[in-house]
C-alpha positions in Angstrom: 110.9 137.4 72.3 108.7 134.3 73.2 110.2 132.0 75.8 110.5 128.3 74.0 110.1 125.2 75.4 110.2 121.6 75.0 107.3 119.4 75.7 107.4 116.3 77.8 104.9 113.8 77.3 104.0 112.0 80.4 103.5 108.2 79.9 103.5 107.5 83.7 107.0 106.9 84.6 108.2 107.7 87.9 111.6 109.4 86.7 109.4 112.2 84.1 109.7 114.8 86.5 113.5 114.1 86.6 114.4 114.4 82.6 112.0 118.1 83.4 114.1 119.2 86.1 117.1 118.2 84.0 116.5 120.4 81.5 115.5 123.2 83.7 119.2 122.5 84.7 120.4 123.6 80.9 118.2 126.8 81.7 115.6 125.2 79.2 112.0 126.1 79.7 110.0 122.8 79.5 106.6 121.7 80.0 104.9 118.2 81.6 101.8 117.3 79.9 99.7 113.8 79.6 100.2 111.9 76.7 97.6 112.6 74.9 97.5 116.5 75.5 99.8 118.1 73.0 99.4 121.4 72.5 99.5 121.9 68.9 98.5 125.3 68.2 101.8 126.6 70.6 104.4 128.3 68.7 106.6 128.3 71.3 107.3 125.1 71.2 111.0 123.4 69.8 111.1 119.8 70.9 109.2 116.7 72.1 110.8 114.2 74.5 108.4 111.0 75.0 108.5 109.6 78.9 108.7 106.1 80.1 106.0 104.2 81.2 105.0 101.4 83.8 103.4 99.7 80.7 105.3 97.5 78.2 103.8 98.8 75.2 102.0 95.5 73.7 100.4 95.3 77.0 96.3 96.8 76.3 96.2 99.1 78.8 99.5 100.6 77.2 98.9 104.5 76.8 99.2 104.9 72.9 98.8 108.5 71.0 99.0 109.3 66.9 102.2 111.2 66.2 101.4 111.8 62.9 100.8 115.5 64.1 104.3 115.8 65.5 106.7 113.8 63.5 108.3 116.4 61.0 107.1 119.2 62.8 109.8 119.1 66.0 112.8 117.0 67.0 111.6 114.2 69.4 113.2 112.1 71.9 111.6 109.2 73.2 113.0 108.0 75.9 112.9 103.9 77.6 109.1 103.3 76.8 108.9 106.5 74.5 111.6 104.9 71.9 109.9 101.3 72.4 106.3 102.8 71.6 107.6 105.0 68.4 109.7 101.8 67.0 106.6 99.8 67.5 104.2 102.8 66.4 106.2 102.7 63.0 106.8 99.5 62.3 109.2 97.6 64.4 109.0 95.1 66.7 109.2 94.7 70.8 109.3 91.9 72.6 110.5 90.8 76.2 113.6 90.7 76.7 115.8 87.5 77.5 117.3 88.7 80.2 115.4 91.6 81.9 117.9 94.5 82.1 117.9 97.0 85.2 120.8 99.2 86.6 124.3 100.0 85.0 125.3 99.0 81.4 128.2 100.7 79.1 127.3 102.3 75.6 129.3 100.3 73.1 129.5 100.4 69.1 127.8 104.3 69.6 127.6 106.1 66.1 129.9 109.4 67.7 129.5 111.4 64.7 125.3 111.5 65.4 124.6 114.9 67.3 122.8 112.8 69.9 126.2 111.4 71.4 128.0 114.2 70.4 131.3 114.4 73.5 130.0 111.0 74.3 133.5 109.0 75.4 133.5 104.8 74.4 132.1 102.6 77.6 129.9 105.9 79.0 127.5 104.5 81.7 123.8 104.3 81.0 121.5 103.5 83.3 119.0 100.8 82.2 115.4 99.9 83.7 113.3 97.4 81.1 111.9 94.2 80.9 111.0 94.9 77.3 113.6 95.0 73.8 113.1 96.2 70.4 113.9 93.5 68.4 113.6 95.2 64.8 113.4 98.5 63.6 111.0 100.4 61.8 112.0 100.7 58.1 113.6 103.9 58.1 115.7 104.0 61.1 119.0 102.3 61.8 120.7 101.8 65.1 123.3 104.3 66.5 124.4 102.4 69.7 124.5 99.2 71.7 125.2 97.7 74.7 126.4 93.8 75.6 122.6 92.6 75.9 120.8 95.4 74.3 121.3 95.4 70.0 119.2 98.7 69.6 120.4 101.1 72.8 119.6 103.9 70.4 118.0 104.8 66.7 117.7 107.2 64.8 115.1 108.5 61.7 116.9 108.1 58.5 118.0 111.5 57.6 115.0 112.9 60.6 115.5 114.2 64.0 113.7 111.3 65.7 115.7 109.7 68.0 114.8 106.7 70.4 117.0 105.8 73.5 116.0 102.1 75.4 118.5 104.0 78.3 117.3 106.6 80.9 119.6 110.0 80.2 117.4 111.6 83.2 119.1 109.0 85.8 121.8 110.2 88.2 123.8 106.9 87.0 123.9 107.9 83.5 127.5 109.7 83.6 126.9 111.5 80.6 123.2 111.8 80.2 122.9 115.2 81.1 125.1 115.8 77.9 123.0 113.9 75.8 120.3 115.4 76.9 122.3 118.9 76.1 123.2 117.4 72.7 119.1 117.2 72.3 118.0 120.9 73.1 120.5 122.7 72.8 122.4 121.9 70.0 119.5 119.8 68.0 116.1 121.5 69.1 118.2 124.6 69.5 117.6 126.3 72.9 118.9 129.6 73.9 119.1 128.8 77.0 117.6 131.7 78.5 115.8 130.4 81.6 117.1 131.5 84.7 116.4 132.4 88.0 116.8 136.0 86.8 115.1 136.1 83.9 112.4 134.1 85.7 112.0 136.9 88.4 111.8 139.8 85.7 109.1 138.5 83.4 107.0 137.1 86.7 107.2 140.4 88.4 105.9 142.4 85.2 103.5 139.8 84.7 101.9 140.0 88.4 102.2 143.8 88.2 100.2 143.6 85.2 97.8 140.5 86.3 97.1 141.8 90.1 96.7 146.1 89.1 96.2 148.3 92.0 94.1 145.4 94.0 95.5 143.7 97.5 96.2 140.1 98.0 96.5 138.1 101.1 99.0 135.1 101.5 99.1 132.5 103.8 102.9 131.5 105.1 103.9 128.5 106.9 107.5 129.7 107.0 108.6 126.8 104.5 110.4 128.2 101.3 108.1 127.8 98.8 105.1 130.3 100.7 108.3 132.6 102.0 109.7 133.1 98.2 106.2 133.3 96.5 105.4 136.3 99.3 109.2 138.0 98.5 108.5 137.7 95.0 105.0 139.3 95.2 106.3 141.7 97.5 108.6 142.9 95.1 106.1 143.4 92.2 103.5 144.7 94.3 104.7 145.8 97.8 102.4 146.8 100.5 99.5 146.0 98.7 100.4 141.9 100.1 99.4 141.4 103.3 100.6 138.1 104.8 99.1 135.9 107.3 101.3 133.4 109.4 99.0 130.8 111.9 100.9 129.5 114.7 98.8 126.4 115.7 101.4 125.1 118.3 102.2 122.5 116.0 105.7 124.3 114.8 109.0 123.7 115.9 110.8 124.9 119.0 110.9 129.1 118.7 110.2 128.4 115.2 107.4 131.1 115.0 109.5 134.1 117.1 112.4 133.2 114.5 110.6 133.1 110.9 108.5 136.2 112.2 111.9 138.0 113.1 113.2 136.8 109.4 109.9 138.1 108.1 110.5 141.9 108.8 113.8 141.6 107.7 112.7 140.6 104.8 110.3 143.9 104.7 107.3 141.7 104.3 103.8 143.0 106.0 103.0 140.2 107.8 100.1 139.2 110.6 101.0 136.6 113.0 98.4 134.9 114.6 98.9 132.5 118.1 96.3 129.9 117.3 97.9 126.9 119.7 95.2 126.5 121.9 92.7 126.3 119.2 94.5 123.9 117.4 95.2 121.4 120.2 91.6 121.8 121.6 89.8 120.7 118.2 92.8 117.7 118.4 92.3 116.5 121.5 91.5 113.0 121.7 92.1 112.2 118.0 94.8 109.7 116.8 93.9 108.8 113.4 96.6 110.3 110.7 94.2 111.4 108.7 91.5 113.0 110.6 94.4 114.9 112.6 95.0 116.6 109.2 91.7 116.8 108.4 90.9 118.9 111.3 94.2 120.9 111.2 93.1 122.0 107.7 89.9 122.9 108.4 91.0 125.1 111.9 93.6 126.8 109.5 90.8 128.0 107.3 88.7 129.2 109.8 91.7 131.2 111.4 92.7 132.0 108.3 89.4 133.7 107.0 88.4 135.3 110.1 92.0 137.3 109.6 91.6 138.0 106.2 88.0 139.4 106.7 89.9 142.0 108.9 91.4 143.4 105.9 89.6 145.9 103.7 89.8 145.7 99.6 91.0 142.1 99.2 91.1 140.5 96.0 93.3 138.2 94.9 95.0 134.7 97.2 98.0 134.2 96.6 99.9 130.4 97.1 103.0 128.9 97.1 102.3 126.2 94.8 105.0 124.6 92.4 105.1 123.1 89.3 105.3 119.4 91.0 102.3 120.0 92.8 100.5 120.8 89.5 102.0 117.7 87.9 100.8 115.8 90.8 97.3 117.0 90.6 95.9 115.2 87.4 97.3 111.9 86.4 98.0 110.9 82.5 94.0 110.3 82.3 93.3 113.8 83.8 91.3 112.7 86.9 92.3 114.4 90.0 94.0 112.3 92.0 95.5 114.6 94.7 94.9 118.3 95.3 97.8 120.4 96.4 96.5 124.0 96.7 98.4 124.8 100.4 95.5 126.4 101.9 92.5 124.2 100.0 89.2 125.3 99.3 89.7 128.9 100.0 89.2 130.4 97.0 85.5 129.1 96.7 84.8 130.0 99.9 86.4 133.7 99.6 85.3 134.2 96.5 89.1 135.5 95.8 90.8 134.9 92.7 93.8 132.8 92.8 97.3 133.5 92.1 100.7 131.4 92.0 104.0 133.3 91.5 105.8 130.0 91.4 103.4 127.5 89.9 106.1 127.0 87.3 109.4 126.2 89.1 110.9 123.0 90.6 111.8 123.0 93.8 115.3 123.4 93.5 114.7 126.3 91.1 112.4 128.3 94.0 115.8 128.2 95.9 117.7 129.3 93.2 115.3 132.3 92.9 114.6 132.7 96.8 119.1 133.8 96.7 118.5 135.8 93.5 115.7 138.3 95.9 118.3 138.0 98.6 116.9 135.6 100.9 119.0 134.8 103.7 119.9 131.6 103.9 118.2 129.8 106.6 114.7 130.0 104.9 116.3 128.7 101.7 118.0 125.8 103.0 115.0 125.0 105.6 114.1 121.6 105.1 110.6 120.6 104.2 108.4 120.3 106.7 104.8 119.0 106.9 101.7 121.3 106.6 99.9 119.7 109.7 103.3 120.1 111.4 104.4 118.1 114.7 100.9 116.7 114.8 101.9 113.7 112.8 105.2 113.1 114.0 103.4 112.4 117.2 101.6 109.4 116.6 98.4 108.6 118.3 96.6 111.5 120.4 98.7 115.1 120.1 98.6 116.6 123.9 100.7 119.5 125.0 103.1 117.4 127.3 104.3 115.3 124.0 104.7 118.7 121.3 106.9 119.8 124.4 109.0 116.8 124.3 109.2 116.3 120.9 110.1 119.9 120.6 112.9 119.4 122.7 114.3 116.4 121.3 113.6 118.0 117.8 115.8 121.0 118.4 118.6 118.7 120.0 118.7 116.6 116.8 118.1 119.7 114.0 120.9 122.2 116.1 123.1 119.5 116.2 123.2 118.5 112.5 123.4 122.3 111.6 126.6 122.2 113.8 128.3 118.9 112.5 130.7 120.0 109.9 131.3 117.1 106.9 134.5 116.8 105.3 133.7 119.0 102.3 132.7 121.4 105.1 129.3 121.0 104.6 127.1 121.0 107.7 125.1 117.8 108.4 121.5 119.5 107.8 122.5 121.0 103.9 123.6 117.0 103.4 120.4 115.7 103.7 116.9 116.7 102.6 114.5 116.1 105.5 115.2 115.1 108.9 113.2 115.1 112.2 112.0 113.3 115.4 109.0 110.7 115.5 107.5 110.3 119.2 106.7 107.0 119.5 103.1 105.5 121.3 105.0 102.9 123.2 107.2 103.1 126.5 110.4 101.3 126.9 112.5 100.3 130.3 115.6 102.0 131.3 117.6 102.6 133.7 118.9 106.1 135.3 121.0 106.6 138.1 120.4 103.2 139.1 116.9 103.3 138.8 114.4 101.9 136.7 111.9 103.8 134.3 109.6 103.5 132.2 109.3 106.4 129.5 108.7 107.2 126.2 110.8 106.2 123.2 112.0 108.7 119.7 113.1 107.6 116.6 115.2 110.0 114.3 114.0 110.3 110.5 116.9 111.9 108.2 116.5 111.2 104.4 118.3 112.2 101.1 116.3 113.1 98.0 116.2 115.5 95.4 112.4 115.9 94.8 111.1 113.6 97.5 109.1 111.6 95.1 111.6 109.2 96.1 113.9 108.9 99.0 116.9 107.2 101.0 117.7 107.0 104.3 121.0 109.4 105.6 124.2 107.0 106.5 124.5 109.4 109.2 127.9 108.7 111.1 127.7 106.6 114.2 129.3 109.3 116.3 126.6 111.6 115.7 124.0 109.4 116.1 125.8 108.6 119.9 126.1 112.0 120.5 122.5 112.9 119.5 121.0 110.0 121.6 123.0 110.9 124.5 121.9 114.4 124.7 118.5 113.7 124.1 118.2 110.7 127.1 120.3 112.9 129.4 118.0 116.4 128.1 114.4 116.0 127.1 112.2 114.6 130.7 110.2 111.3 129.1 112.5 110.4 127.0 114.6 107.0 127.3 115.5 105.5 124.3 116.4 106.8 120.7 115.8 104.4 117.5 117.2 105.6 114.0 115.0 104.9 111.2 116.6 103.2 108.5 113.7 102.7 106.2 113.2 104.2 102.2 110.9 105.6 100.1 109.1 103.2 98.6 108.0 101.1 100.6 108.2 103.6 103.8 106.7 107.6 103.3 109.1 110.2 104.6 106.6 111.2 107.6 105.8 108.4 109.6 101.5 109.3 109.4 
């Protein structure tokens, strides 16, 4: 039976890869494209959700696309800009609005017969974000909610499944938008809800079985999730025939390499391990630009990385680690490149090795869902991200080996202590937040210890919550932690006399500090 799925079309907004993961929730196989890249010859296709968009849709540069090709064909959803473009597209009108409306608002005077709000209670939370209004509908449509400032909150096609929502159903704040967007493809578009981590698993490992034959395949780790579940997975369809390569360049954290190597073989992988610290900090030494450090630590990594590979006979096939947001990521709604995110880049042209990518399809949240489904224990599933160049740019400035070793140390004393916290739901500190870490600071500070004075370096403490990192909050960590953490560290790590926490978000702040 063919998997369906629902196509999102990507006007730009910032939330698009949130309604995607949303449906992914309702184990609904959906699809990101651009705008203007529908795939009209796929018969596996049972909806059509239009994005929102930075663009107000009278604006010129507004991204426009014909939908006589798709109208009557599927149910569609267009969603903030996607139900201001169709009522304009058909007829209506859109204009800005009074009163600019972002944030909470309550769904009044809904139509609760219409499948669309079908469950929904009287006053559900929506969460808003437009500067724009429809002011008239199309002829054809009629309105099937409102709020206090917004007349058309919702339409619907006379008699058609085409519906158009001015409120984001994606949005955390929306209390029951993950319903409405249940209502859409599951009961409207008519989803069987058959993707799941274990289905996911089967049909991949039949597929790579079938895609890599009797060839071998090499894989670079980095000990993060996404390269560890990619090589379980491919381990599993193909076993011995994957030979994995994991480059220490001195750059990980404290014992990190003797531990992921140790959860490795238990894992049963066939994996080379490679000490490539000294290389690493040589080719850095004397750099402090953010970007030439990773510049240089991708290129060593490739050069370590082929001369190992060229040690193994028969090779074929690379495989990567790359998910579904990284292929998002890498073509904007024009299809220019804008970023590329193959984890070990230019390989393949180099090697002449065909390419593979077990997971290219999943959200992060889904790797981890599948990483538990293979049995992974739970310390490689939960690991937080971490950056490719590693500690190299959370030391700012030049990387030596006297500042790794202190920000090691302060590293572990922060990390070990928010595995040990306990939160009141029981929770440990670390599975509350998304990413956390030390920054070693270019700048000295005075203290005093034991009644002297010194002069030593100063840390700051990064912890952040997120859900796909795209965005990102700082962690209210509690106070006494914080104490507790800064104390150790001043009283622990040699150079160290002051701790900073940093309270900045994503935007305007990145995550990493370089």
């Amino acid at each position: 039976m063919a998997r369906q799925k629902i196509i999102i079309l990507d006007f730009g907004s910032q939330t698009t890869q949130l309604i995607g993961r949303r449906l992914r929730e309702l184990d609904t196989f959906c699809e990101i494209l651009p705008y203007n890249r529908f795939p009209s010859d796929d018969e596996s296709i049972i909806g059509v959700i239009l994005s929102g968009s930075p663009y107000s849709v009278y604006d010129p540069e507004a991204f426009k696309v014909d939908l006589s090709h798709i109208r009557g064909r599927y149910p569609i959803l267009g969603i903030c800009y996607g139900a201001q473009f169709m009522a304009q597209f058909y007829g209506g009108r859109v204009e800005p609005a009074v009163a600019r409306e972002y944030g909470r608002a309550e769904l009044q005077r809904f139509d609760s017969g219409n499948p669309l709000f079908k469950g929904f209670r009287e006053g559900s939370q929506v969460w808003m974000s437009h500067g724009d209004t429809i002011t008239s509908l199309p002829e054809g449509f009629h309105a099937i909610a409102s709020t206090d400032k917004v007349r058309y909150a919702a339409y619907q096609a006379d008699a058609e499944p085409l519906w158009g929502v001015q409120f984001h159903p994606e949005a955390f704040h929306s209390e029951q938008g993950a319903l409405l967007l249940k209502n859409f493809a599951v009961d409207i578009c008519g989803s069987r809800q058959d993707w799941s981590p274990v289905s996911f698993i089967e049909s991949s490992v039949e597929e790579l079985r079938s895609q890599i034959g009797n060839e071998r395949v090499i894989l670079g780790l980095s000990g993060g999730v996404d390269s560890s579940v990619a090589a379980v997975m491919l381990n599993k369809a193909i076993g011995k025939r994957l030979t994995c390569i994991f480059v220490d360049h001195g750059l990980l954290r404290k014992g990190e390499y003797e531990r992921v190597m140790r959860d490795y073989e238990c894992l049963g992988l066939n994996v080379i391990g490679v000490d490539a610290g000294e290389r690493f900090l040589a080719a850095l030494k004397g750099i402090a630009s953010p970007e030439e450090k990773r510049k240089i630590i991708g290129a060593k990594f490739i050069e370590v990385f082929e001369e190992e590979s060229r040690k193994i006979e028969g090779v074929r096939w690379l495989a990567q680690g790359t998910i579904y947001p990284d292929c998002i990521e890498s073509l904007n709604i024009t299809g220019k490149v804008i970023k590329s995110h193959h984890n070990v880049g230019g390989l393949p042209e180099k090697m002449h090795l065909k390419l593979c990518e077990p997971l290219r399809w999943l959200f992060k949240d889904e790797v981890r869902r599948v990483g538990r489904q293979l049995g992974m224990p739970e310390q490689l599933i939960k690991r937080h991200p971490f950056p490719g160049p590693g500690l190299a740019v959370r030391v700012l400035g030049e990387v030596t080996r006297e500042k790794i070793r202190i920000l090691q140390d302060a590293d572990d004393i922060f990390i070990s202590s928010m595995l040990r916290w306990r939160c009141p739901d029981g929770k440990s500190l670390y599975d509350e937040v998304w990413q956390a870490g030390v920054v070693l600071l270019p700048v000295h500070s005075v203290g005093v210890m034991g009644d002297e004075r010194t002069y030593e370096q100063v840390v700051a403490l990064r912890a952040v919550t997120s859900t796909d990192a795209m965005s990102a909050d700082w962690a209210r960590l509690p106070y006494e932690f914080l104490a507790q953490v800064s104390n150790e560290i001043i009283n622990s790590v040699k150079g160290i006399n002051r701790v900073c926490y940093d309270v900045s978000s994503k935007p305007p702040a990145t995550i990493e500090w370089e």
